[in-house]
Structures are given as structure tokens and as C-alpha cells.
C-alpha positions in Angstrom: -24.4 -36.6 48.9 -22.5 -36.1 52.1 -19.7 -34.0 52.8 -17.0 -35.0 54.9 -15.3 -32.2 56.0 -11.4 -32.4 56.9 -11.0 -32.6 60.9 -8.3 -29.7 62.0 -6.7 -31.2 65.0 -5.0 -28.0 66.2 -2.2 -27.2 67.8 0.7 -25.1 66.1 0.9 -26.1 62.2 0.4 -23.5 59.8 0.6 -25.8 56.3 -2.1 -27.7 57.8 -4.4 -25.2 58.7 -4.0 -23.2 55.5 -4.6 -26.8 53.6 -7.6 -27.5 55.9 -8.9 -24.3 54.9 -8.6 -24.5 51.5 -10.5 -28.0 51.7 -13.2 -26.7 53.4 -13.6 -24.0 50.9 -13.6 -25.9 48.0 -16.6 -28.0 50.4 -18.2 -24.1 50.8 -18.3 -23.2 46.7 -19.7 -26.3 45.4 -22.7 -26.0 48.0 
């Protein structure tokens, strides 16, 4: 099974990078 992991298109946005974090942990911990 693939993973997709969540693209972070930068810039200045906090709530997304903290969400896109948390996505790509929860990616990490089930590996």
C-alpha cells in the first residue's frame, strides 16, 4: 500500500503546516 503524503505548499500559514505535520506523522507511526 502506498502512501500519499500531504503536499505543504509553503508560504506563511501556520494552521496548515501544523496540520500537514500532524498528517505526516500519523503516515510516520503506522510505518
Amino acid at each position: 500500500m502506498k502512501h500519499k503524503p500531504p503536499t505543504f505548499t509553503g508560504g506563511y500559514n501556520p494552521v496548515g503546516a501544523v496540520k500537514w505535520l500532524e498528517e505526516v506523522e500519523i503516515i510516520i507511526d503506522a510505518m
